[in-house]
N, C-alpha and C positions, 0 to 999 in steps of 0.2 A: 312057115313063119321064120324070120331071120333069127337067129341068135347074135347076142352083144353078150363082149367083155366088159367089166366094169374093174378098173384096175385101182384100187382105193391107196392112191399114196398121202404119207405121211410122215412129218419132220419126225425122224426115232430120238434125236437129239432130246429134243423140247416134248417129247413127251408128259401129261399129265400125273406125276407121283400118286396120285392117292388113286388112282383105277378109275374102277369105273363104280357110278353110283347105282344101287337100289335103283331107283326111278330111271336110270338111263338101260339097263339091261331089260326092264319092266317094259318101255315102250319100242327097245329094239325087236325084244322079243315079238312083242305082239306085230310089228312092220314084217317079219319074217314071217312068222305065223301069216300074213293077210298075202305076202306076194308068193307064197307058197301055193296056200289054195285057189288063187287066181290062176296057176298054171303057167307063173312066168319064171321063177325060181326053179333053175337046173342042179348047179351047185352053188356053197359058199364056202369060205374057210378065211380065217384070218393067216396070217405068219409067223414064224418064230422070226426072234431080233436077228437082225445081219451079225454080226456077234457070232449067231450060229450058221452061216453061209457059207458060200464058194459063189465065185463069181467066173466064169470056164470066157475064156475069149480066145475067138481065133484071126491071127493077125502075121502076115509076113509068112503064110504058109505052117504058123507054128502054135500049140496053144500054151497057153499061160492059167495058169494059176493063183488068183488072190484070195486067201482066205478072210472071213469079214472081222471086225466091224468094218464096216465102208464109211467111217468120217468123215473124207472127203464130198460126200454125197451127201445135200443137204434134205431131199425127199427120196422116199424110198418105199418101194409097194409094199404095202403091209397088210395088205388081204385081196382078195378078189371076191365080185357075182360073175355066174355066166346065168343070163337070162335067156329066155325064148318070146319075144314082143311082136304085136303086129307092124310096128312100124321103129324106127327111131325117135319121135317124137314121145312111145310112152315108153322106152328103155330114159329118154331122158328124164320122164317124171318120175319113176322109181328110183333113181339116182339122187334125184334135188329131195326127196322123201328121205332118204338115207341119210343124208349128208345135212339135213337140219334136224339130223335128230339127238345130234352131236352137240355139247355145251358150248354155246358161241366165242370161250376163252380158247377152244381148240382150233386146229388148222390142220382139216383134212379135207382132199379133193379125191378127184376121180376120173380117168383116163376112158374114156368109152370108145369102143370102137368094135363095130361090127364084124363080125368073123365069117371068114370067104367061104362060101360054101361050093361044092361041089365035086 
């Protein structure tokens, strides 16, 4: 079965002040809990802020170093899923499941893309 990245970016800017609520950690949880024991959840983890980063590029044969916050950057990955799905179609539905389980005042997406195997 294919494995998908699910790269969950988000504005760090405009972040929500007051966290996260009771009721939203309650129904995350439980989405976790449910694609856990379906056997599509490989790993998850959220991010620490760019704030605490390096950003390593290599360019003109040489690397560079920027340490964060990246302000210029107005989304920014701020957690990942690596799933295991029988198809792309249900890596997309565990994603759209995800991603409305969020207060509709936020604004967070998610990058999917299947990872090359072999």
């Amino acid at each position: 079965m294919p494995r998908f990245l699910s790269l969950i970016r988000i504005d760090e800017q405009n972040l929500p002040t007051e966290g996260f609520t009771p009721e939203f950690e309650q129904r995350m949880g439980a989405l976790l809990e449910e694609i856990t024991k379906a056997g599509v959840m490989l790993d998850t983890a959220g991010l620490l802020p760019t704030a605490e980063g390096t950003r390593v590029t290599w360019s003109g044969g040489k690397l560079s170093y920027t340490d964060g916050p990246f302000t210029e950057t107005k989304e920014v990955i701020g957690g990942y899923a690596l799933m295991q799905c029988k198809d792309k179609a249900e890596a997309l539905e565990w994603t759209k499941r995800f991603l409305e389980l969020h207060p509709a005042t936020w604004t967070v997406g998610s990058e999917l893309r299947e990872i090359v195997e072999g």
